[in-house]
KOLGU-4560 file (N, C-alpha, C; in nm, 3 decimals, padded with zeros to 5 digits):
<recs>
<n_xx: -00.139 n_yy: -05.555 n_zz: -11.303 ca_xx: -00.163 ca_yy: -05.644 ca_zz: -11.191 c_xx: -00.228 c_yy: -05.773 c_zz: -11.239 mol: A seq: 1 type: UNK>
<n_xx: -00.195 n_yy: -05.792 n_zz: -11.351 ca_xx: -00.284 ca_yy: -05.915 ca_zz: -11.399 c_xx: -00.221 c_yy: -06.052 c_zz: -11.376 mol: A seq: 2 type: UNK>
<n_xx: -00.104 n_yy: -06.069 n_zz: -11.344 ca_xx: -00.094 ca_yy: -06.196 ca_zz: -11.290 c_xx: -00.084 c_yy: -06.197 c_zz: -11.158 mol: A seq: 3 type: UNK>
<n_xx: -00.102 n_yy: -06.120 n_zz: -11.079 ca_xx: -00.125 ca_yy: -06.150 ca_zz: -10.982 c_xx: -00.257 c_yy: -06.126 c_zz: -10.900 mol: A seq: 4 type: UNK>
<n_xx: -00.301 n_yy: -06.191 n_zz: -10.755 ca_xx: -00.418 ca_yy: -06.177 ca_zz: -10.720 c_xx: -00.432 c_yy: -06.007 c_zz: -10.708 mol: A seq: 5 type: UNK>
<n_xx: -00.590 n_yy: -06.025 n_zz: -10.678 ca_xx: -00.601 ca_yy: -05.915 ca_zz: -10.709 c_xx: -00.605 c_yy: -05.817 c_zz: -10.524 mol: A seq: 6 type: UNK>
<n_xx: -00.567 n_yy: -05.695 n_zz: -10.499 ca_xx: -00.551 ca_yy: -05.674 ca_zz: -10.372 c_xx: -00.636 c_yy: -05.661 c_zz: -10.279 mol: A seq: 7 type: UNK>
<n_xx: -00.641 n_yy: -05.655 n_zz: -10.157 ca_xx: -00.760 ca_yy: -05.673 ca_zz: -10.057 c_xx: -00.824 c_yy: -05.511 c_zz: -10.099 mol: A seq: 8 type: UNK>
<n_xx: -00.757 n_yy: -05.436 n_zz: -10.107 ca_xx: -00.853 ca_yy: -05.315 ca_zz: -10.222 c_xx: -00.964 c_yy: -05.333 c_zz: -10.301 mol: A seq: 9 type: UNK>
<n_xx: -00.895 n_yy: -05.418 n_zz: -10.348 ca_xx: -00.957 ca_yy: -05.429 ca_zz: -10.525 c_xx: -01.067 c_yy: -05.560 c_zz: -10.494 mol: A seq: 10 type: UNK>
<n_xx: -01.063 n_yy: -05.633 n_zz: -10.409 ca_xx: -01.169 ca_yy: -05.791 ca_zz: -10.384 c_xx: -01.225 c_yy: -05.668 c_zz: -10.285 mol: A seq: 11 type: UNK>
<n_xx: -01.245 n_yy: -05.627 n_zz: -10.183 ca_xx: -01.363 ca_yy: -05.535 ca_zz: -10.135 c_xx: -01.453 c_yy: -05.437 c_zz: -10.203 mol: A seq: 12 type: UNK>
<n_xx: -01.343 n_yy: -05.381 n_zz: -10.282 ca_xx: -01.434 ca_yy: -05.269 ca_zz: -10.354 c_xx: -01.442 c_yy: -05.245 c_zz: -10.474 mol: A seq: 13 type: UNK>
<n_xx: -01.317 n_yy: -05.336 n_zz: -10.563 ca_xx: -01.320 ca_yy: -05.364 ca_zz: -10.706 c_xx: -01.396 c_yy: -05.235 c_zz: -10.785 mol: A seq: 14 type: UNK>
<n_xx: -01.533 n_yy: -05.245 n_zz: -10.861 ca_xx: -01.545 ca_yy: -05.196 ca_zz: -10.937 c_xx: -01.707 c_yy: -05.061 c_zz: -10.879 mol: A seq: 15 type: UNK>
<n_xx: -01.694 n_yy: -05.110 n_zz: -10.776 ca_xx: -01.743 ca_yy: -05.008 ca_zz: -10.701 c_xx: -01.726 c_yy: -04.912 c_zz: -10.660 mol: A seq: 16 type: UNK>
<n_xx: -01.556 n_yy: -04.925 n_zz: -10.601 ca_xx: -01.491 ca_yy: -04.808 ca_zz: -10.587 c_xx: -01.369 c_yy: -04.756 c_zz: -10.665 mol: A seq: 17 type: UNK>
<n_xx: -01.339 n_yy: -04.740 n_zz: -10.760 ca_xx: -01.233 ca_yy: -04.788 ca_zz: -10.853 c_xx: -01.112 c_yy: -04.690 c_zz: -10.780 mol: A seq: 18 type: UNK>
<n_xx: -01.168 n_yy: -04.582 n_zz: -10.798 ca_xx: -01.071 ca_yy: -04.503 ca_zz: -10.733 c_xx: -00.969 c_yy: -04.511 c_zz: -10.606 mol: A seq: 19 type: UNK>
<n_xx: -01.065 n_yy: -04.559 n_zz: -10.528 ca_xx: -00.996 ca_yy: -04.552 ca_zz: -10.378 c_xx: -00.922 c_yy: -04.714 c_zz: -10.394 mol: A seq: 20 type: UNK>
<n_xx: -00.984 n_yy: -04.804 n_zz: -10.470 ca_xx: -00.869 ca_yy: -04.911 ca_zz: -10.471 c_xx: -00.737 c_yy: -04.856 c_zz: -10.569 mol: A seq: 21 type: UNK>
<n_xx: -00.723 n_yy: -04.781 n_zz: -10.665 ca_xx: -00.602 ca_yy: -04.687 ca_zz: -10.715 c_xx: -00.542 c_yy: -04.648 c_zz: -10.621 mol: A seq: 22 type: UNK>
<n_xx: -00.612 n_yy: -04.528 n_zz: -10.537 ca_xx: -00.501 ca_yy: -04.444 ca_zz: -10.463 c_xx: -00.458 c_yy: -04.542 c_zz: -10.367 mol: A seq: 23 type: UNK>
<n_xx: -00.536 n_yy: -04.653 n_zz: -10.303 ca_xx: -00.499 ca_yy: -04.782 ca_zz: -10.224 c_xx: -00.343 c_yy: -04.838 c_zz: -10.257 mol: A seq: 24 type: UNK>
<n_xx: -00.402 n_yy: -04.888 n_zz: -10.387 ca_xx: -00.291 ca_yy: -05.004 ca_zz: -10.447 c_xx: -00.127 c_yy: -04.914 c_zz: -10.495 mol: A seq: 25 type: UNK>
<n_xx: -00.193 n_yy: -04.799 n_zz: -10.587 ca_xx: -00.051 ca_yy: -04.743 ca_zz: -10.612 c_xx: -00.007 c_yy: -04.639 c_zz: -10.596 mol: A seq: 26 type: UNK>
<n_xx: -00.083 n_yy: -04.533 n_zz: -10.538 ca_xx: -00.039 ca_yy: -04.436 ca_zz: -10.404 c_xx: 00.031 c_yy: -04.500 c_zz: -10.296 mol: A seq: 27 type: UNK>
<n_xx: -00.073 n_yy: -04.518 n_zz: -10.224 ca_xx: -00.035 ca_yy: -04.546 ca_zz: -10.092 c_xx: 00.054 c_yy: -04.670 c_zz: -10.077 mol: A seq: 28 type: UNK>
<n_xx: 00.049 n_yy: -04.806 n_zz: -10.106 ca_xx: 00.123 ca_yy: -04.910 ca_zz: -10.091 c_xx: 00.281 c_yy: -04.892 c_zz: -10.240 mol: A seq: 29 type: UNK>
<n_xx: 00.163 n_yy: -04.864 n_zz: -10.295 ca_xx: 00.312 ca_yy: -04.849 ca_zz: -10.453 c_xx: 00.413 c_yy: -04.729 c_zz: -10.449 mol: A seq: 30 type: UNK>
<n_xx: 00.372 n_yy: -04.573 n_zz: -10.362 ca_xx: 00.470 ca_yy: -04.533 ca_zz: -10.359 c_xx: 00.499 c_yy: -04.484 c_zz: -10.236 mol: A seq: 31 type: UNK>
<n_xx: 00.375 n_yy: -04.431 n_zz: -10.136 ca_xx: 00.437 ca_yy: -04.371 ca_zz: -10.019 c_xx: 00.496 c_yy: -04.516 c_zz: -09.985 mol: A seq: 32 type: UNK>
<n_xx: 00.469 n_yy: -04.639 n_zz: -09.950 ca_xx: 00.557 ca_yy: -04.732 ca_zz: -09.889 c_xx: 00.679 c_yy: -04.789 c_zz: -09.876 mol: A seq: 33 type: UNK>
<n_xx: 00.752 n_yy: -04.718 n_zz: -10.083 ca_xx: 00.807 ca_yy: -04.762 ca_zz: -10.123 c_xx: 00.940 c_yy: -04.662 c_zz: -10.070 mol: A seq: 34 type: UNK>
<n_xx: 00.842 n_yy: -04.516 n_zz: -10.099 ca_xx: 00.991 ca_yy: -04.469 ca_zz: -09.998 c_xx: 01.079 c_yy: -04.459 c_zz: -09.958 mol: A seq: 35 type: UNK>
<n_xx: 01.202 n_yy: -04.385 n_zz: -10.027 ca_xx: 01.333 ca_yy: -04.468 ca_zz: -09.906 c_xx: 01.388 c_yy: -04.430 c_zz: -09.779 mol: A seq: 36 type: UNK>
<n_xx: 01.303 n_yy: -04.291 n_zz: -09.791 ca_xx: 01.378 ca_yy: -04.255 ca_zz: -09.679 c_xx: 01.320 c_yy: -04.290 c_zz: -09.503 mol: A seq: 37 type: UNK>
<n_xx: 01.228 n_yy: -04.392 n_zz: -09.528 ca_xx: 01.155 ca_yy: -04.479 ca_zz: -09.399 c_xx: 01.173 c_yy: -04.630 c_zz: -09.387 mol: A seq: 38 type: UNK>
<n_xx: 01.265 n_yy: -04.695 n_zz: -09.367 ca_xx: 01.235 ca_yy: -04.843 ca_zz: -09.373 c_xx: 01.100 c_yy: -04.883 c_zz: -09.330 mol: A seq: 39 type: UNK>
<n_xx: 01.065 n_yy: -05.019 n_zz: -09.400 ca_xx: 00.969 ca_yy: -05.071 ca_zz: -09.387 c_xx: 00.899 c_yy: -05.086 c_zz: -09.263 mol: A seq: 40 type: UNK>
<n_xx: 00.973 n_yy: -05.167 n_zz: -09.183 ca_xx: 00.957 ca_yy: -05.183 ca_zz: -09.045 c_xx: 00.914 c_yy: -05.058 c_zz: -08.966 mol: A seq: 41 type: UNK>
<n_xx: 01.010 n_yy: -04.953 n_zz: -08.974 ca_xx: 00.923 ca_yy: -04.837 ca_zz: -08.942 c_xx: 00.790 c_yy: -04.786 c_zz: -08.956 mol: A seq: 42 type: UNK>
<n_xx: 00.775 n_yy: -04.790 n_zz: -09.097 ca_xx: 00.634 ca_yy: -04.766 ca_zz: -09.133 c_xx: 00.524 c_yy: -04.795 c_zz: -09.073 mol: A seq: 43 type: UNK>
<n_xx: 00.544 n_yy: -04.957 n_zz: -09.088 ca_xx: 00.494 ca_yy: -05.061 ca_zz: -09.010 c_xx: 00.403 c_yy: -05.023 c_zz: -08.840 mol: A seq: 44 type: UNK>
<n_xx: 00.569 n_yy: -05.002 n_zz: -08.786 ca_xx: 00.543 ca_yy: -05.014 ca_zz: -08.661 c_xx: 00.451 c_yy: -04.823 c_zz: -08.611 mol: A seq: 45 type: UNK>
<n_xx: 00.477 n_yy: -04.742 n_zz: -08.702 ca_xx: 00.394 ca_yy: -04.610 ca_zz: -08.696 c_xx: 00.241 c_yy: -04.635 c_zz: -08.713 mol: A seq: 46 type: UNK>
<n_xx: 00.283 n_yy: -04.692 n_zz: -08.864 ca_xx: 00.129 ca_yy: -04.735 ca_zz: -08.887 c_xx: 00.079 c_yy: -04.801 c_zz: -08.795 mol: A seq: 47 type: UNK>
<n_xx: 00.117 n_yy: -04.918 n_zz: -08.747 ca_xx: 00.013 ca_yy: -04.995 ca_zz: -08.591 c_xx: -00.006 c_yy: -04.906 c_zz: -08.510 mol: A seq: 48 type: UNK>
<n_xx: 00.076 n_yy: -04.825 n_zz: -08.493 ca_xx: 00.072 ca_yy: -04.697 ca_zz: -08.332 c_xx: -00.096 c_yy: -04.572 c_zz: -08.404 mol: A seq: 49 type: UNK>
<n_xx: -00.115 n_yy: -04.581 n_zz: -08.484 ca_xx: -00.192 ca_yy: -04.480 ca_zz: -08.594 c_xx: -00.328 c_yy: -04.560 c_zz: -08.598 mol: A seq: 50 type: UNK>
<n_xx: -00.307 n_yy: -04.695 n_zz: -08.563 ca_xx: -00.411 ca_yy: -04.770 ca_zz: -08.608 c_xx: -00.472 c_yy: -04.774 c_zz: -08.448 mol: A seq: 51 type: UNK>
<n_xx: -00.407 n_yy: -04.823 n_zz: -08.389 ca_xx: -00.386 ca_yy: -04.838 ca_zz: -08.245 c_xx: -00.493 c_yy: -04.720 c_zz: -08.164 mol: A seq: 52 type: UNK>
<n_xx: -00.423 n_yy: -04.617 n_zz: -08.197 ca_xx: -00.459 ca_yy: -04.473 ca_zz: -08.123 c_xx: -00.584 c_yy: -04.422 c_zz: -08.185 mol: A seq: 53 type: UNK>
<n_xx: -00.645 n_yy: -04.461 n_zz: -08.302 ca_xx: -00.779 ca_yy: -04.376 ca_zz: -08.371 c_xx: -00.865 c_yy: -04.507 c_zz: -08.354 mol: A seq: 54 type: UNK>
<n_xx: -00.782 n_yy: -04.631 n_zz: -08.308 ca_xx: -00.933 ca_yy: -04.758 ca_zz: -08.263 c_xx: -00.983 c_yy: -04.793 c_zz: -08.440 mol: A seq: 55 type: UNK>
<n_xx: -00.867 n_yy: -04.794 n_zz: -08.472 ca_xx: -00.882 ca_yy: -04.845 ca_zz: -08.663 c_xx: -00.864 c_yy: -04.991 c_zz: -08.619 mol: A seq: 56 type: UNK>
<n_xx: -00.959 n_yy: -05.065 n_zz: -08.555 ca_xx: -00.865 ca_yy: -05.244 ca_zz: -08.500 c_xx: -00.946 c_yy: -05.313 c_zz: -08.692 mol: A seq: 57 type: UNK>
<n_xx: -01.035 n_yy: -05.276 n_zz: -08.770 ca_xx: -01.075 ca_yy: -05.323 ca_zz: -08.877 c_xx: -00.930 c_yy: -05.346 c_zz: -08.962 mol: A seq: 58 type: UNK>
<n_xx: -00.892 n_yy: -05.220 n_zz: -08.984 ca_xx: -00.765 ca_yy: -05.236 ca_zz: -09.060 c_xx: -00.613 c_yy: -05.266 c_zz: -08.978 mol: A seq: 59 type: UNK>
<n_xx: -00.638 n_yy: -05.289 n_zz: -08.858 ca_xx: -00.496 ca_yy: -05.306 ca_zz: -08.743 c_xx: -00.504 c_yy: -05.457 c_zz: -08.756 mol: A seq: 60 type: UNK>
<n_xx: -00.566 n_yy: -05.548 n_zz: -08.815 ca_xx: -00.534 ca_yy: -05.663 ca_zz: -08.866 c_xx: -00.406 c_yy: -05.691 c_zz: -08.969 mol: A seq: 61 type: UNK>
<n_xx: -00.466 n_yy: -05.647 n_zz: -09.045 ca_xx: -00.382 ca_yy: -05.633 ca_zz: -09.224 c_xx: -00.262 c_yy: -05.608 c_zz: -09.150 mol: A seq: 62 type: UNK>
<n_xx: -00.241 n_yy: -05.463 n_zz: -09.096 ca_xx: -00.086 ca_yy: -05.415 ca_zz: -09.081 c_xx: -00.031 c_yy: -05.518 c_zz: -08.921 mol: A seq: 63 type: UNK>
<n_xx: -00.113 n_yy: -05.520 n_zz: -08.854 ca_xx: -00.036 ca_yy: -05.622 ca_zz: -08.775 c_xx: 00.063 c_yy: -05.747 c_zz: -08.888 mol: A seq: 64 type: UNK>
<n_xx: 00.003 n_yy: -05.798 n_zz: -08.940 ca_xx: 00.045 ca_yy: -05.897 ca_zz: -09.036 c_xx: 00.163 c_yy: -05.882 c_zz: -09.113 mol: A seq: 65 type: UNK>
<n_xx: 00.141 n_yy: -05.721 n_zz: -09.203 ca_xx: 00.239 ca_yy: -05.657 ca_zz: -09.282 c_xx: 00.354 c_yy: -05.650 c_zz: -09.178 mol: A seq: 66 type: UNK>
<n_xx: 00.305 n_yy: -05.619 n_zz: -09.063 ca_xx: 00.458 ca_yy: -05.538 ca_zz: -08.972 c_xx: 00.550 c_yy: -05.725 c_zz: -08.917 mol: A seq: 67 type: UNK>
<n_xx: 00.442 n_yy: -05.760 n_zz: -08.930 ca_xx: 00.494 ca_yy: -05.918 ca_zz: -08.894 c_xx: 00.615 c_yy: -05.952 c_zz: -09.011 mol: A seq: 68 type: UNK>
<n_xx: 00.559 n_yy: -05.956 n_zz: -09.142 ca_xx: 00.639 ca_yy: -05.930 ca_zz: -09.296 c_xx: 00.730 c_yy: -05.838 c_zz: -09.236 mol: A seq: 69 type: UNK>
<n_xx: 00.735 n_yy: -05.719 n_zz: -09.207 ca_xx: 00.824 ca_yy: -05.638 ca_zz: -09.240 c_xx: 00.977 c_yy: -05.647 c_zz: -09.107 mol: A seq: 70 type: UNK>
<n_xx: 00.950 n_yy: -05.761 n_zz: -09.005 ca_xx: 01.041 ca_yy: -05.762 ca_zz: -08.923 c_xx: 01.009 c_yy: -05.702 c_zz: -08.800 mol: A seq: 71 type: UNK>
<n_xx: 00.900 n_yy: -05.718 n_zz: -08.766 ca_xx: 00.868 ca_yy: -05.647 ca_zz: -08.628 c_xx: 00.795 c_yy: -05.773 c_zz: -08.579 mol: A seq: 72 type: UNK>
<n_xx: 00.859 n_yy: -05.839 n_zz: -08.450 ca_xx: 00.818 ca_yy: -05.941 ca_zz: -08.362 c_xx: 00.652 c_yy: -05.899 c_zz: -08.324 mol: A seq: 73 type: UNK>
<n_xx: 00.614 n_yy: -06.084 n_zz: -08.307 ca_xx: 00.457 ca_yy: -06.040 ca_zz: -08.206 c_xx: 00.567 c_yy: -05.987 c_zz: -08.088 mol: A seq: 74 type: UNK>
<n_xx: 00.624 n_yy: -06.002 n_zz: -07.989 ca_xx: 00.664 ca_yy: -05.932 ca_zz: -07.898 c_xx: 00.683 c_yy: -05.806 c_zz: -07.899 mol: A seq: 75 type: UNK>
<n_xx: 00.728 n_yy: -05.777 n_zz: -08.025 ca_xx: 00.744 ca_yy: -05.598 ca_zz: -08.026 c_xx: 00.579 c_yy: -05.515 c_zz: -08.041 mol: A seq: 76 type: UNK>
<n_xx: 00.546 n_yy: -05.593 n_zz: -08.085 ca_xx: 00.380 ca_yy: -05.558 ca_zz: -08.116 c_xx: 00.334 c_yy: -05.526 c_zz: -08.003 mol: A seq: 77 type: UNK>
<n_xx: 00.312 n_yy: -05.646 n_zz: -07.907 ca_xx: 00.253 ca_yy: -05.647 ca_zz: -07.810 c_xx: 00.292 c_yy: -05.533 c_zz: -07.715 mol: A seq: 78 type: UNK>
<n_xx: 00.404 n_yy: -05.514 n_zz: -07.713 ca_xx: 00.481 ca_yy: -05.443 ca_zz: -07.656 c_xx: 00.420 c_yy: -05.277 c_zz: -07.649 mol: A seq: 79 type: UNK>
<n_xx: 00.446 n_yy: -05.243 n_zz: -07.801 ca_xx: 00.401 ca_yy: -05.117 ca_zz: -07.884 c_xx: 00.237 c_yy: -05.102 c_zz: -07.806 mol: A seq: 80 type: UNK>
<n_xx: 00.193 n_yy: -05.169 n_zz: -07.844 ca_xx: -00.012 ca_yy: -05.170 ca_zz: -07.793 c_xx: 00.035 c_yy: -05.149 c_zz: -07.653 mol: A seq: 81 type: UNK>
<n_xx: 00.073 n_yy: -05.237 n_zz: -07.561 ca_xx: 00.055 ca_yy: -05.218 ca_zz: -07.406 c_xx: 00.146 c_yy: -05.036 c_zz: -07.412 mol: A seq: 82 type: UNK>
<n_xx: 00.263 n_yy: -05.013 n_zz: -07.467 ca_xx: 00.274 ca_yy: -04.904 ca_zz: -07.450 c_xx: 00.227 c_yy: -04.766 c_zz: -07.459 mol: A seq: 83 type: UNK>
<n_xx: 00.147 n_yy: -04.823 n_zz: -07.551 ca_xx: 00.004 ca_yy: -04.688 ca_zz: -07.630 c_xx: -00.088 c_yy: -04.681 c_zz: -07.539 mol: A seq: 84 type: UNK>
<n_xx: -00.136 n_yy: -04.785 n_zz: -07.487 ca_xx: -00.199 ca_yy: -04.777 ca_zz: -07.375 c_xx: -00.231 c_yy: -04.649 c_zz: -07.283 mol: A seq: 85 type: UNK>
<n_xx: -00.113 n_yy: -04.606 n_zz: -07.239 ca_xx: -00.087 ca_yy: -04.502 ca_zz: -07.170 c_xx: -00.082 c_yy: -04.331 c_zz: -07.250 mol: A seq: 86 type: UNK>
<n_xx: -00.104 n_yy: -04.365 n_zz: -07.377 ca_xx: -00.125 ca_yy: -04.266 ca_zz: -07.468 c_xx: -00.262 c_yy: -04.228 c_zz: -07.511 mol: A seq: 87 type: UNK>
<n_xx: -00.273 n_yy: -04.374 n_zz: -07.569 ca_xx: -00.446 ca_yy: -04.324 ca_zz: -07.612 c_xx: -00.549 c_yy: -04.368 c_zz: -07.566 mol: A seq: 88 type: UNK>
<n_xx: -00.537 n_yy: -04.462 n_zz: -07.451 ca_xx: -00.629 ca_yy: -04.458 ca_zz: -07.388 c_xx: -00.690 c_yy: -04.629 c_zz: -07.370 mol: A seq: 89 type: UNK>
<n_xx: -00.724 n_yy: -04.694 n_zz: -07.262 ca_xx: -00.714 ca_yy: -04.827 ca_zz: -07.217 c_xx: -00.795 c_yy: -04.930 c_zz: -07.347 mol: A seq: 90 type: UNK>
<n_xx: -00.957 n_yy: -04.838 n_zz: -07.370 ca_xx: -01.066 ca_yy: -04.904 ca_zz: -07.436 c_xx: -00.975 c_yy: -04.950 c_zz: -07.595 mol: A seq: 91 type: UNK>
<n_xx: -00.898 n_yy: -04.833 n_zz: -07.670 ca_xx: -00.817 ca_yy: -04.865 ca_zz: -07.789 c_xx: -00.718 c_yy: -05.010 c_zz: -07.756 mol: A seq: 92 type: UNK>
<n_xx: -00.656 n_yy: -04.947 n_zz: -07.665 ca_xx: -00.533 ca_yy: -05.078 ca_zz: -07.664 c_xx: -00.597 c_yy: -05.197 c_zz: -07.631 mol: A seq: 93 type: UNK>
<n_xx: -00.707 n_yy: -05.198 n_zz: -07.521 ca_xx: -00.771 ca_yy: -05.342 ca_zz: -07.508 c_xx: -00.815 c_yy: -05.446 c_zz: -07.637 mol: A seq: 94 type: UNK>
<n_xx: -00.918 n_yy: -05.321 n_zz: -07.723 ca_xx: -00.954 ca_yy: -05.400 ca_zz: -07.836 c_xx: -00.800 c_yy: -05.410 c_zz: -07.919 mol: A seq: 95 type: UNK>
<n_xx: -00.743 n_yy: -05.363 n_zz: -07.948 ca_xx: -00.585 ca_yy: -05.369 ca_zz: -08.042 c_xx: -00.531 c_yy: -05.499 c_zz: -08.011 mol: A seq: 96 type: UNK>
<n_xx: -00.495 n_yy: -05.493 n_zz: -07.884 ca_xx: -00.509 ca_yy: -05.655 ca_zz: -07.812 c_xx: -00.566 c_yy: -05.726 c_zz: -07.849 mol: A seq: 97 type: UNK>
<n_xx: -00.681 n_yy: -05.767 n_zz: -07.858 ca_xx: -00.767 ca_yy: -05.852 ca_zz: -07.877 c_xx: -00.768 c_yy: -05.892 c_zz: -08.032 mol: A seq: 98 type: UNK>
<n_xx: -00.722 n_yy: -05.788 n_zz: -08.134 ca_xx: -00.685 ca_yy: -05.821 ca_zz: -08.246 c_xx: -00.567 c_yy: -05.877 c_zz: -08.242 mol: A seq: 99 type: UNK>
<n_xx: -00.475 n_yy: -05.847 n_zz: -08.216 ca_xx: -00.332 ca_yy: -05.898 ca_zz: -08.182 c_xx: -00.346 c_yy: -06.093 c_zz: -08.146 mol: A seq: 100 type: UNK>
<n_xx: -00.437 n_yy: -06.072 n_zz: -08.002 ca_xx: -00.418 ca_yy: -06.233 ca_zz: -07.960 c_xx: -00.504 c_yy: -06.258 c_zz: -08.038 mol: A seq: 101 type: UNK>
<n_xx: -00.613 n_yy: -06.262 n_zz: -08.090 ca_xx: -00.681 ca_yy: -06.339 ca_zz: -08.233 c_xx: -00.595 c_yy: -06.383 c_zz: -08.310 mol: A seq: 102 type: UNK>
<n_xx: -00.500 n_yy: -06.289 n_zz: -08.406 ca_xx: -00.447 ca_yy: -06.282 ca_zz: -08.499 c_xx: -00.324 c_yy: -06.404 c_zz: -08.498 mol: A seq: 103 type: UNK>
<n_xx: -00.255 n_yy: -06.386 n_zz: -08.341 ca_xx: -00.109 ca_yy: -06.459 ca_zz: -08.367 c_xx: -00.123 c_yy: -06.600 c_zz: -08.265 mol: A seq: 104 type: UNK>
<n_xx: -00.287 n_yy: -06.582 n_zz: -08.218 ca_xx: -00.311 ca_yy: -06.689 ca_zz: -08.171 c_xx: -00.387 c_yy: -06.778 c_zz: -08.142 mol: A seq: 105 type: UNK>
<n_xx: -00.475 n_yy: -06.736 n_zz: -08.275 ca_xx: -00.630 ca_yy: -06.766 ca_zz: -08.341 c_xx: -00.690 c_yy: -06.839 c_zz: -08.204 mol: A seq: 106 type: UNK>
</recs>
């Protein structure tokens, strides 16, 4: 990874946590992501529903963004959150929201 920056893993927790920026960087993003049998976008849009529903809005930034990269509209987003709503419960989706309109509309 040396020419490139280094990952939001690795600038938070670098040499503090060495490990969990590993299983971060090339576990989790290097191979479960890579995956073939899930397109990206999918992932994506699970992962926001995952982030969404456990009130993860710290890390429902990042993947809002990624799912943005990966082909999933702010409309579909928005969409996804107001629909969770009715799943996990008003207080999650409100704040999810609130990351959402921050995010795509500072």
């Amino acid at each position: 990874m040396s020419d490139q920056q280094p990952s939001g893993a690795s600038r938070m927790f670098g040499d503090f946590a060495p490990q969990l920026v590993h299983f971060t960087d090339d576990v989790l993003f290097g191979e479960v992501w890579e995956r073939p049998d899930l397109a990206a976008r999918d992932r994506s849009l699970i992962t926001v529903a995952s982030l969404v529903t456990s009130g993860s809005t710290e890390q429902l930034r990042h993947h809002l963004g990624r799912a943005k990269d990966n082909g999933v509209s702010e409309a579909e987003l928005i969409e996804a959150i107001t629909h969770l709503a009715f799943y996990t419960g008003w207080p999650h989706a409100m704040s999810a929201m609130a990351v959402a309109k921050d995010l795509f509309h500072g």
